[in-house]
C-alpha positions in Angstrom: 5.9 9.0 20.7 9.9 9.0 21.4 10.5 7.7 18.0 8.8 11.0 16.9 10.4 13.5 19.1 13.8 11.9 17.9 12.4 12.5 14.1 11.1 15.7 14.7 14.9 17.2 15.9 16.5 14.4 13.5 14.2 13.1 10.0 17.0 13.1 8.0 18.7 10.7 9.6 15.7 8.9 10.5 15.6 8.1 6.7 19.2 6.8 7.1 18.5 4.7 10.1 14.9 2.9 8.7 17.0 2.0 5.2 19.9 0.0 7.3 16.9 -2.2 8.9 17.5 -4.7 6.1 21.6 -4.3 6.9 21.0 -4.9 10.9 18.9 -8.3 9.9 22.2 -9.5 8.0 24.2 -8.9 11.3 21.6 -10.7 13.4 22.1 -13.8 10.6 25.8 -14.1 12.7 24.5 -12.9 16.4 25.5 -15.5 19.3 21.7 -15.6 20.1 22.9 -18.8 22.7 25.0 -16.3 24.5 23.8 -15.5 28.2 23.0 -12.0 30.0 21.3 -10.2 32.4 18.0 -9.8 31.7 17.8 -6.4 31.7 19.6 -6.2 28.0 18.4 -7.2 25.0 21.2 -7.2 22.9 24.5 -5.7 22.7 25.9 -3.6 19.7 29.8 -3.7 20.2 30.2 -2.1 23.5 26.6 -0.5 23.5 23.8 -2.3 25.5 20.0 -2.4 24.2 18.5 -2.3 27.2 15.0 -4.1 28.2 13.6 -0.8 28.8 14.7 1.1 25.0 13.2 -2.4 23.7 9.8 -2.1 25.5 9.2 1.5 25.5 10.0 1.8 21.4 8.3 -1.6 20.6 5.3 -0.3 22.6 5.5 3.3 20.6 5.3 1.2 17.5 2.5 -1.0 18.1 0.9 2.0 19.5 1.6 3.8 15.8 0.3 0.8 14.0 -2.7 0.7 15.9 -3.6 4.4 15.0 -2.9 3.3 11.5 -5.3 0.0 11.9 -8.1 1.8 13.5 -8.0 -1.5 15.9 -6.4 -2.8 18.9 -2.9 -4.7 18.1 -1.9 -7.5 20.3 1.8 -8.9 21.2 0.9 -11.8 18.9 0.2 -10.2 16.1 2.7 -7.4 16.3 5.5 -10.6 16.1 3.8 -12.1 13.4 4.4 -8.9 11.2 8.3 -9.2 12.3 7.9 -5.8 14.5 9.7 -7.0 17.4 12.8 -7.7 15.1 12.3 -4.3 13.0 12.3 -2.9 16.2 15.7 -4.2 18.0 17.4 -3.5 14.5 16.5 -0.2 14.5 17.7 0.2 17.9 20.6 -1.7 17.4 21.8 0.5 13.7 21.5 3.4 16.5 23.1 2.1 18.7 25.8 0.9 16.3 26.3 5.0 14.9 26.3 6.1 17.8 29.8 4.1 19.3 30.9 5.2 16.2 30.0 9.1 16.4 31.9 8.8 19.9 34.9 6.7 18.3 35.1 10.1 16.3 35.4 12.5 19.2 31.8 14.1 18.2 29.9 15.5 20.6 26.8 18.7 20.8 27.3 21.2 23.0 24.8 22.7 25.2 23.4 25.2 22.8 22.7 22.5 20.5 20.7 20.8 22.2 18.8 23.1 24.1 18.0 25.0 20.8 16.8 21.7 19.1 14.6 20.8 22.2 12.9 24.3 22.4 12.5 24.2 18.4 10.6 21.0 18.4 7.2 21.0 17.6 6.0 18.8 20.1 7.4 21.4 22.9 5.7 24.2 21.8 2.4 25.5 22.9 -0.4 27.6 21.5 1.7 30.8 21.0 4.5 28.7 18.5 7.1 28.6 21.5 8.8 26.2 23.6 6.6 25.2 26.4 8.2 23.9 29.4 4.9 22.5 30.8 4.6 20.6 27.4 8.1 19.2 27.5 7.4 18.0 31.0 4.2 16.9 30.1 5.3 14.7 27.3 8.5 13.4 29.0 6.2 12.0 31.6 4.3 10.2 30.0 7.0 8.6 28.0 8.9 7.3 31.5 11.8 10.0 30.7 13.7 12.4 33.1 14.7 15.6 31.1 17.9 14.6 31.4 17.7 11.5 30.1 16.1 12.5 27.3 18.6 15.4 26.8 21.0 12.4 26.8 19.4 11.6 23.9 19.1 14.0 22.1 23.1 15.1 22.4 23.4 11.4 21.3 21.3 11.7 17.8 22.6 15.5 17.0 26.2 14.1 17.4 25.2 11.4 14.7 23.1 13.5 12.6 26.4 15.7 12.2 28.3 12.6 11.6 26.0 11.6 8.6 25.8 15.0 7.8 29.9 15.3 7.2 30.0 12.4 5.6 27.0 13.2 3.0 28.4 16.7 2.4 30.5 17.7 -1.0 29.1 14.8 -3.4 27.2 16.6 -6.3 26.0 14.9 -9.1 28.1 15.9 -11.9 25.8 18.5 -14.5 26.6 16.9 -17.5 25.1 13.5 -16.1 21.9 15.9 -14.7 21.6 17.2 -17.9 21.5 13.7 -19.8 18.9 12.4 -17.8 17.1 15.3 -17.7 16.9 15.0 -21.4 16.6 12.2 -21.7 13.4 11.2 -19.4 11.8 14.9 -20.0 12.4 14.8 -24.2 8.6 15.5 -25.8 8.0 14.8 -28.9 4.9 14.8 -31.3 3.5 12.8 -34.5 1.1 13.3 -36.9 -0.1 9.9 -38.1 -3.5 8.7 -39.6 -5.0 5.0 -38.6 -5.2 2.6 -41.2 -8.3 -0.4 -40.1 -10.0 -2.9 -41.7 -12.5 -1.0 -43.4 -9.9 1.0 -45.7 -9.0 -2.2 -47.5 -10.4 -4.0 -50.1 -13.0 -6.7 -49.5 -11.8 -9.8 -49.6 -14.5 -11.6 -51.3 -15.3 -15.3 -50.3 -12.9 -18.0 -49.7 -12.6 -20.8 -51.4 -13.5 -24.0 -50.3 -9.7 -25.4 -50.3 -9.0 -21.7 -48.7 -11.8 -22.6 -46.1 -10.5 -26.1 -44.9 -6.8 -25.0 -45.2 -7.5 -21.9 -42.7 -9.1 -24.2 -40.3 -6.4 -26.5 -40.6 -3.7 -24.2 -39.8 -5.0 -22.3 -37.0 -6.4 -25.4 -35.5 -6.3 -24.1 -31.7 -9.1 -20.8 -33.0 -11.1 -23.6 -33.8 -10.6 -26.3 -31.4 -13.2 -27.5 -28.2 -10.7 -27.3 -25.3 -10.2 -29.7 -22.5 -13.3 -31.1 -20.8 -12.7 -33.1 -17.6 -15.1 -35.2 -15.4 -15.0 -34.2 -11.6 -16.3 -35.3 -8.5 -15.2 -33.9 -4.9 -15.7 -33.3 -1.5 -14.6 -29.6 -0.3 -14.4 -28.2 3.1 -14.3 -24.4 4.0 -15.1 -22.2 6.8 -17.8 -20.4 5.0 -19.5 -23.9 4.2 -19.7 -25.2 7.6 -20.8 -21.7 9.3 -24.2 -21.9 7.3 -24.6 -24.9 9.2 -23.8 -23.8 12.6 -26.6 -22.4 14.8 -25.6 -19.7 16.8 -27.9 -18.5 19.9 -29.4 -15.6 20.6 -27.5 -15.2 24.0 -24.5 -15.0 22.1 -25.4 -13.0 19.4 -26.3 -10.6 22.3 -23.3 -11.0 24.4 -21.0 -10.5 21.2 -22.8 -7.3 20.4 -21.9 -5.9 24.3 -18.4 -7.2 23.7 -18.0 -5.2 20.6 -20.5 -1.9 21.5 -17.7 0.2 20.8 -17.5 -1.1 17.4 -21.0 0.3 16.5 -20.9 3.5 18.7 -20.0 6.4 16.8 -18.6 9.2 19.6 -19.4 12.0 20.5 -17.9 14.6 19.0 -17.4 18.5 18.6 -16.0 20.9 15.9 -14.1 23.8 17.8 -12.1 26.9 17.6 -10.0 28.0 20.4 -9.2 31.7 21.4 -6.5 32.0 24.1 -6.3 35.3 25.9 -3.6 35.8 28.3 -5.8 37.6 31.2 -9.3 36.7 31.9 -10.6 40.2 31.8 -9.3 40.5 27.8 -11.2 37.1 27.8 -14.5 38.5 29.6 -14.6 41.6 27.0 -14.6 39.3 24.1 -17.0 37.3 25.3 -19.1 40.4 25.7 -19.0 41.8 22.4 -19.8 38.4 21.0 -22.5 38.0 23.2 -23.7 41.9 21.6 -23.5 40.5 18.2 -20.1 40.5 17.2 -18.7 37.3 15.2 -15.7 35.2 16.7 -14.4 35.3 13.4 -14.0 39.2 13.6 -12.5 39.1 17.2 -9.9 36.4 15.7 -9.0 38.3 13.0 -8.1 41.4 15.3 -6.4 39.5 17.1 -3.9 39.1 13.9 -5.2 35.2 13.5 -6.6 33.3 11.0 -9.3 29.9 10.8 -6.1 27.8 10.6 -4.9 29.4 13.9 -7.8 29.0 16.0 -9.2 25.3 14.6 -8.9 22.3 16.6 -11.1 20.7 14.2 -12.7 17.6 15.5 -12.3 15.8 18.7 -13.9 13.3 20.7 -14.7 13.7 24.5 -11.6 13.2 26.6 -9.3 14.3 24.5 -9.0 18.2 25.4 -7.6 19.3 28.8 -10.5 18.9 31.8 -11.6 22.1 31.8 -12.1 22.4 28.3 -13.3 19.4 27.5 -16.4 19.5 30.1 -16.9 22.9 28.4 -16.9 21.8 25.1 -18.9 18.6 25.8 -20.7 19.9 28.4 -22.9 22.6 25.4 -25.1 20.7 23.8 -25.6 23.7 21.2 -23.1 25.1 18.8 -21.9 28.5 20.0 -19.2 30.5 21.8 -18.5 29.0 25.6 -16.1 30.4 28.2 -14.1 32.0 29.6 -12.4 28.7 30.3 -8.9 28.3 32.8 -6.6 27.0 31.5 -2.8 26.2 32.0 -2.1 28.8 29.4 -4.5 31.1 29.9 -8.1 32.1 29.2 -10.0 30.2 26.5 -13.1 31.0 24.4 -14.2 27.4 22.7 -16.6 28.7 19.8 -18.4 25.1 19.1 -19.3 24.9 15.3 -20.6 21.3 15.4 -22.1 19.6 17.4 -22.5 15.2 17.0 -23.9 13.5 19.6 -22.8 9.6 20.6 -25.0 7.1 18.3 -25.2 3.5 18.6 -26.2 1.3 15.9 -29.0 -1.0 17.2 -28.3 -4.8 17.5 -31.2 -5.3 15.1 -29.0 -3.7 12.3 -26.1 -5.9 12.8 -27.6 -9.4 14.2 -26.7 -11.0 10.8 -23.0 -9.6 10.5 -22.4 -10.7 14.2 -24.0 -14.3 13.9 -22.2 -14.7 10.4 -18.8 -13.7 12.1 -19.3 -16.2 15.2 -20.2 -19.2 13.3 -16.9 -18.5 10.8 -14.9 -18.3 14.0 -16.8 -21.5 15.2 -16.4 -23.6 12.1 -12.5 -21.8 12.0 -12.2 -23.9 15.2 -13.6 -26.5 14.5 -12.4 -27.2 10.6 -9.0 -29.0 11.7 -10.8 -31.7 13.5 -13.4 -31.9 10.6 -10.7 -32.2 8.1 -8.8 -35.1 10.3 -11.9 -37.1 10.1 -11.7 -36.8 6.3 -8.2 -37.8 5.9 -9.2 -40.7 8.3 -12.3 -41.4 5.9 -9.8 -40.9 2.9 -7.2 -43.9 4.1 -9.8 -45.6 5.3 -11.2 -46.3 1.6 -14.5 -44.4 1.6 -15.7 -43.1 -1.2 -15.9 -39.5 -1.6 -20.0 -39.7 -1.1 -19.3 -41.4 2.0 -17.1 -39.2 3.3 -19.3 -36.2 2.6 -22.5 -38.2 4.4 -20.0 -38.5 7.6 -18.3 -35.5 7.6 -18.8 -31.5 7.2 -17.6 -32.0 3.7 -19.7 -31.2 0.9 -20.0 -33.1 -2.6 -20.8 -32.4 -5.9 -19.7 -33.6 -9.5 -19.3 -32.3 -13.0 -19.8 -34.1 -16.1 -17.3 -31.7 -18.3 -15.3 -28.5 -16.9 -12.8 -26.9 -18.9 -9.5 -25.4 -17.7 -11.6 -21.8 -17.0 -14.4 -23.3 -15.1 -16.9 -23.5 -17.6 -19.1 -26.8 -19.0 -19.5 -27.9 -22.3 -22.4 -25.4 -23.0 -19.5 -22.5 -22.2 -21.7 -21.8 -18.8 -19.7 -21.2 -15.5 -20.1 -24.4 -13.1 -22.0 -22.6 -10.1 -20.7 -25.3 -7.8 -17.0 -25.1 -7.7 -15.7 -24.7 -4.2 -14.9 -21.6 -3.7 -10.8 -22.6 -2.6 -7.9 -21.3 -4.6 -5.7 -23.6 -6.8 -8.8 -26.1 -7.1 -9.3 -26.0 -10.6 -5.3 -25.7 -11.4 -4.8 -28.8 -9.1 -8.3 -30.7 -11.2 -6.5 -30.1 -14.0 -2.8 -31.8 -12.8 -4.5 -34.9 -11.8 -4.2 -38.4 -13.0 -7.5 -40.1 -14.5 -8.9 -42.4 -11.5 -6.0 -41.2 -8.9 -7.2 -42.1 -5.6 -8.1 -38.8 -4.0 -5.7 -37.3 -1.3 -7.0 -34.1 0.9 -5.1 -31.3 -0.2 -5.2 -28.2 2.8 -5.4 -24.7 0.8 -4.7 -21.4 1.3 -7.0 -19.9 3.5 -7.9 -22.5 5.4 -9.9 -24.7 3.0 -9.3 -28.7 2.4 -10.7 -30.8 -0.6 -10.3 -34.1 -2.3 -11.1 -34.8 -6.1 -11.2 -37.6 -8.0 -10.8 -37.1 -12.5 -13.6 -39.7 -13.3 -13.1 -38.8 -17.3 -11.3 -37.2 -19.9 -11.9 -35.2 -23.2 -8.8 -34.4 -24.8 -9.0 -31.1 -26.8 -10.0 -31.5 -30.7 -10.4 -29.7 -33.5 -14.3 -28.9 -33.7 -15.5 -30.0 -37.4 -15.0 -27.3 -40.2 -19.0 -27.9 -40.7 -19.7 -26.5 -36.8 -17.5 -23.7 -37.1 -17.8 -22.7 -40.8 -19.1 -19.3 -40.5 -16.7 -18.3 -38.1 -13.8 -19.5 -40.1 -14.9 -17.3 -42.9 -15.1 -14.2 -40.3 -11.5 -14.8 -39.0 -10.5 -15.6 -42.7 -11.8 -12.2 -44.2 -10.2 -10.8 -40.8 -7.1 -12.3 -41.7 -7.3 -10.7 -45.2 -8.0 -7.7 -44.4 -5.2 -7.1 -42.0 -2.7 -8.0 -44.3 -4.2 -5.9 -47.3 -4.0 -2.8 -44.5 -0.3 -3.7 -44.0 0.7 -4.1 -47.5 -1.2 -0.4 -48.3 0.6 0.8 -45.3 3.5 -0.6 -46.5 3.0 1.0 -50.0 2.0 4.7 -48.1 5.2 4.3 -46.4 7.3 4.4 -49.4 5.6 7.3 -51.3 6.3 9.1 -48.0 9.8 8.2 -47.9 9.8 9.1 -51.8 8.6 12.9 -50.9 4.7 13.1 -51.0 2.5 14.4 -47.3 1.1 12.6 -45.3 -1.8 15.2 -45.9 -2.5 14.0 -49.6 -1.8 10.4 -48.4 -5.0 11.0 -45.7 -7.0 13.4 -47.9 -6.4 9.8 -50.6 -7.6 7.6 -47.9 -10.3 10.4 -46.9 -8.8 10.5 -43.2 -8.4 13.6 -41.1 -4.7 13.6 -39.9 -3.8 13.4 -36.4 -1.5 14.8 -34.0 -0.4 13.4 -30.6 0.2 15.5 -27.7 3.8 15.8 -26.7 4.9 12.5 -25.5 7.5 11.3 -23.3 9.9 8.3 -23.7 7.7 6.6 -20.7 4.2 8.0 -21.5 1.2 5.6 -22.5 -0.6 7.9 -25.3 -3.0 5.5 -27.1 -3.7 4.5 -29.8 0.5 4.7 -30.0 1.9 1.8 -28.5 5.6 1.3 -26.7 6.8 0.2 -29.5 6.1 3.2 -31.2 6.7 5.5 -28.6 9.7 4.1 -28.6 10.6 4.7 -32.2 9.5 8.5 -32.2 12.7 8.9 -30.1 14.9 7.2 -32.9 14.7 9.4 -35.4 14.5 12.7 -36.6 12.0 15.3 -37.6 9.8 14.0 -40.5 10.8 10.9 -41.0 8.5 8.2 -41.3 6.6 6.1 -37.9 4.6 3.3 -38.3 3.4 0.0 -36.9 0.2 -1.9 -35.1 -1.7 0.5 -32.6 -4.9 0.5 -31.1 -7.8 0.1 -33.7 -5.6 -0.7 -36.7 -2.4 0.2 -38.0 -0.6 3.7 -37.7 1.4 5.0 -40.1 2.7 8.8 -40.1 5.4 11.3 -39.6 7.5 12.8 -36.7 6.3 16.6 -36.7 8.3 18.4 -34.0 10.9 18.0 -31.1 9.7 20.3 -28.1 11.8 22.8 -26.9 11.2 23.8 -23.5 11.7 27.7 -22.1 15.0 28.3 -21.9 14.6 29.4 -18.2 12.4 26.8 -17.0 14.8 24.0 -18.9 17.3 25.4 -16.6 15.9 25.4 -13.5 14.6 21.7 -14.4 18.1 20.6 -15.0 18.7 21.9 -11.6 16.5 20.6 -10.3 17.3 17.2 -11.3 20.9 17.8 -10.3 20.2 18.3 -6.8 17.9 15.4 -6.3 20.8 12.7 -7.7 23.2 14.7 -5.7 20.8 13.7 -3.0 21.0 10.6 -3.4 24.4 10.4 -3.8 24.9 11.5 -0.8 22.7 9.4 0.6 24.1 6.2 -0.8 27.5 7.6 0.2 25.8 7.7 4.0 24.6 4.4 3.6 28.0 3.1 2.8 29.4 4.9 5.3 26.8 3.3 7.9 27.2 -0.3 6.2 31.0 -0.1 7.4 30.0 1.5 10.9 27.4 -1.3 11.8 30.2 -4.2 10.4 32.6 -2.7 13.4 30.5 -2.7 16.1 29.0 -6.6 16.2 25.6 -7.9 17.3 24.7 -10.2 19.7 20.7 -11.2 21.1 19.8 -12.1 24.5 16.7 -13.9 23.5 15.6 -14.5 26.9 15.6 -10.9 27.8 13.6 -10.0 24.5 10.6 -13.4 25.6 10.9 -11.4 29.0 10.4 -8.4 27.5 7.5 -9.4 25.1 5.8 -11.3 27.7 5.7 -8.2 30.2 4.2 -6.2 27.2 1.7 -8.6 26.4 -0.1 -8.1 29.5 -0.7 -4.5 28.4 -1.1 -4.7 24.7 
C-alpha cells in the first residue's frame, strides 16, 4: 500500500526507480555484506540508512501485492525463492541512493507541494472526488505512518521526481530521424501476384527405372528406417508411487476442513451506493422509491451516473460496519437504508444477491486424495531413490531393483529417437520424465546403468540392450513412394522453370493479367502490407522484397501452396493530415525515451556515488520476524 501511494503522487519516476533494480544488484556484487551494524538497518546507501522497518513494511506490501495477484497465501519462503527480498532492498536502496543525491543538489518541495500532492491523491479522496482527511488518516494507520512521517516522504520523492524531471527535460528526438522510422516501419505496400502449384505444370510421366533407383539413392535419408534402440529401465516419479499410496479417509476429511476455504465460494453482493449529506434528503429518497420511483432516476437527478454509484461486487467484510450488515444483512435484492455513515447518509440499492456455497467433500474426495498421496510419495521419493542407487552399486539388475524398490520396469524391443516402435506406434510405456528419451539415445550399448535425478523430481536408470543403425529401406519397400516424391520433385521444378519463363515476358512488357488469363488464374491482390506483417501466402522473404523495389517491377519466389510470381501495384500514401500527426506522434514517444535513457544515465552515475553496503544479519532478523506473520 505505501509503494502505491508513493506511485500514485510519483509513477513516473516509479518507472525510473523499478528499471535501476538490475543497476542496484551490480552494486550489491561489491557490498561489504561481512560488515557489522545495528540491527535496526539493513543496509546503508552512502550516508542514507535502510532501516529494518522500510525493509519490513515494503517487503510486506509486496508479498501482500503478489498474493492479490496469486489468489493464494505467500509465505517468507517462497517470497525469497522468487529473489523478492533482494528486489525489494534494491529498490529501496536506488531510492535511497537519488534521494542523497536530490539533497547534494539543494532540492527541496515546499509546503504547497506537498500538501497539494497529498490532497490530489486518489487514495485520499472520498466519495465526493475530494481529499478526505478521515481517509488519509485511515490509511496512514494502517500502514504504521504518522502524517508527518509520511509527509517526510512525500517532500523526499517530489524533490527527486523534480530532479529526474530537470534532467529528462529538453531532449527531443530530432524530426528527421521520427520521420525515417516512421516511414520506414509504417510504409504499406501492395502486390498483385498469381500462385503457380503443381497442378499447372506438365505431368511428368513415369520414371525410369535407372531414374527410380538413382532418386532413392540420392535422397537416401526420405527413404531410410531411422534409429531403433533396445531399452530396458526402471523409472521413479511422484505420480507413479502416489497410485500406490493409500490414503485414509480421516485424512481425506481432515484435508478437506484444512482447505474449506478453497471450495467455499463467498458470499457476495452487487451494490450501488447513494450518499446524501442529511438523513432527511436520505429519508425522501427512500420514500419515493418505496412509491415506485427507480434508483436509477433519483441518481440521475442527482447529476450521477451507473459508474458513479457502482461498487460492483464485494464480499462480506469488506464495506464499513454499518453498511456491510445492511448490505449482507437483505437477503433480497432491493434498495436498503438510510444507512450512517462517516460521510453521510447511504442508500445501498442491492442488484445481486449470491449466497456462500460450499462444494461438498463428495465432489472433491478424488482431487484431495490425489494431492495427499503426491505430497506423500514427494516425501518420500528421496529415500526411495537412495535405495536404488544403493541397489544400482550394489550390482542388481534393473528387474531386481524394481522388485525391491518403488521403481517401476519395463522394456522396448525397438524405439526410435521420437518415441515410436518399429510399427511407427507411440511406446505407451515411456516414463513420463523429461530428457529420457534424449539421454536413451546418448548412451553406450551395455553401459552399466547409473540413476540419473530429473527435472521435476523424477529418477531413472536405463540400460541400451541393442542397436539398429539407420538404413536405407530397399527401393522394392518404398517404390511407390519414390515415384510420388519423384513426380513431386518434377513438378516443382517444371513450376519454377515456367515461373522463371513468366518472369521474363513480364520484364519484356506483357501483364500479368494475360499471363494469368494464359494460365487460367484469377489475379490477386494483397492487402497493404507492412515491412514486419505476416500476410500469407507471401512469405518474409518476399515481404521483404516488395520493399526493394519500385512500382511494377517484378516479385516472385516460394510461398504458401506453390510459387508466387507477380507485380508491385502501388505504394500507399497515407492522408496528409493523419501522416502528420503519426510522425508526431512517433517523435514524441523516442523523445520519451530519450529522455528516459538520459534519466537512467543520470541515475546510473547517482547510485555509483553513493555505495552500498548489507547488514545481512539485520535483513535474517528482519525476514524471520516477518515470517511469523506471512
Amino acid at each position: 500500500m505505501l509503494e502505491s501511494l508513493r506511485n500514485s503522487v510519483n509513477s513516473w519516476t516509479a518507472k525510473v526507480l523499478l528499471a535501476l533494480l538490475v543497476l542496484s544488484f551490480a552494486v550489491w556484487g561489491i557490498s561489504d555484506v561481512f560488515t557489522n551494524r545495528v540491527a535496526t538497518v539493513v543496509a546503508t546507501v552512502g550516508e542514507k540508512e535502510v532501516t529494518t522497518e522500510e525493509f519490513a513494511n515494503a517487503l510486506s506490501n509486496d508479498i501482500q501485492s503478489l498474493q492479490r495477484r496469486a489468489g493464494r497465501a505467500i509465505s517468507i519462503s517462497e517470497a525469497r525463492q522468487l529473489g523478492r527480498d533482494q528486489i525489494v532492498i534494491a529498490r529501496l536502496s536506488t531510492r535511497k541512493a537519488l534521494n542523497a543525491e536530490a539533497e547534494s543538489l539543494g532540492l527541496s518541495a515546499p509546503p504547497a507541494a506537498i500538501r497539494r500532492a497529498i490532497e490530489t491523491a486518489p487514495v485520499f479522496q472520498g466519495p465526493d472526488g475530494t481529499f478526505n482527511r478521515f481517509s488519509y488518516e485511515t490509511v496512514l494507520r494502517q500502514e504504521g505512518l504518522t502524517p508527518g512521517e509520511y509527509e517526510d516522504g512525500v517532500r523526499l520523492d517530489l524533490a527527486r521526481d523534480a530532479m529526474l524531471q530537470a534532467v529528462g527535460a529538453g531532449t527531443a528526438a530530432p524530426r528527421a530521424l521520427a520521420e525515417a522510422l516512421h516511414r520506414h516501419r509504417n510504409e504499406q505496400r501492395i502486390l498483385d501476384y498469381i500462385i503457380l502449384s503443381g497442378t499447372d505444370a506438365e505431368d511428368p510421366g513415369e520414371p525410369t527405372d535407372e531414374q527410380i533407383a538413382a532418386f532413392h539413392e540420392e535422397n537416401a535419408d526420405r527413404f531410410s528406417a531411422p534409429d531403433y534402440r533396445a531399452l530396458s529401465w526402471v523409472a521413479l516419479t511422484p505420480e507413479s508411487m502416489a497410485e500406490s499410496i493409500e490414503i485414509e479417509e480421516d485424512r481425506i476429511v481432515e484435508a478437506y476442513g484444512a482447505r474449506i476455504a478453497e471450495f467455499t465460494l463467498p458470499e457476495t453482493r452487487t451494490l450501488d451506493q447513494l450518499l446524501f449529506d442529511d438523513e432527511e434528503a436520505a429519508k425522501d429518497a427512500r420514500q419515493r422509491i418505496d412509491d415506485g420511483t427507480a434508483f436509477a432516476r433519483i441518481v440521475e437527478e442527482r447529476g450521477a451516473n451507473g459508474n458513479d454509484v457502482s461498487l460492483g461486487t464485494v464480499e462480506r467484510g469488506e464495506l464499513p460496519g454499518d453498511l456491510d450488515r445492511a448490505a449482507f444483512g437483505a437477503t433480497e435484492p432491493g434498495v436498503v437504508g438510510p444507512v450512517k455513515t462517516s460521510f453521510g447518509w447511504t442508500l445501498l440499492d442491492i442488484r445481486g444477491v449470491r449466497p456462500e456455497t460450499v462444494t461438498p467433500l463428495e465432489d472433491v474426495r478424488d482431487a484431495i486424495r490425489d494431492d495427499l498421496a503426491i505430497t506423500e510419495a514427494r516425501d518420500t521419493i528421496l529415500e526411495e531413490s537412495v535405495a536404488m542407487d544403493d541397489e544400482i552399486a550394489g550390482g542388481a539388475t534393473l528387474e531386481e531393483i524394481a522388485d525391491r524398490t518403488a521403481a517401476r520396469y519395463a522394456t522396448t524391443e525397438a524405439i526410435d529417437a521420437t518415441g515410436r516402435d518399429a510399427e511407427g506406434n507411440a511406446v505407451a510405456a515411456l516414463p513420463a520424465i523429461a530428457g529420457f528419451l534424449n539421454a536413451a539415445f546418448e548412451a553406450e550399448e551395455g553401459a552399466e546403468p547409473v540413476l540419473v535425478e530429473a527435472d521435476g523430481g523424477g529418477y531413472y536408470a536405463l540400460s541400451v540392450d541393442g542397436l539398429t543403425s539407420a538404413t536405407l529401406r530397399p527401393l522394392e519397400d518404398v517404390k511407390d513412394d519414390v515415384i510420388a516424391a519423384w513426380k513431386d520433385a518434377q513438378r516443382a521444378e517444371a513450376v519454377k522453370t515456367l515461373a522463371v519463363e513468366m518472369r521474363d515476358r513480364l520484364e519484356e512488357g506483357a501483364t500479368l493479367a494475360s499471363l494469368a488469363a494464359a494460365q487460367e488464374k484469377d489475379v490477386r491482390t494483397s492487402p497493404p502490407v507492412r515491412r514486419s506483417d505476416q500476410a500469407e501466402p507471401l512469405t518474409q522473404e518476399i515481404v521483404a522484397s516488395l520493399f526493394r523495389v519500385e512500382p511494377g517491377a517484378v516479385i516472385d519466389g516460394e510461398a504458401a501452396g506453390g510459387y508466387l510470381i507477380g507485380t508491385l501495384k502501388e505504394i500507399v500514401t497515407n492522408d496528409a493530415d493523419a501522416e502528420q500527426a503519426a510522425v508526431d506522434s512517433t517523435a514524441e514517444r523516442y523523445s520519451r525515451q530519450f529522455a528516459t535513457d538520459v534519466v537512467q544515465t543520470f541515475s546510473r552515475d547517482a547510485v555509483e556515488r553513493h555505495p552500498l553496503l548489507l547488514y545481512p544479519g539485520a535483513i535474517d532478523e528482519t525476514l524471520a520476524n516477518l515470517g511469523q506473520r506471512y
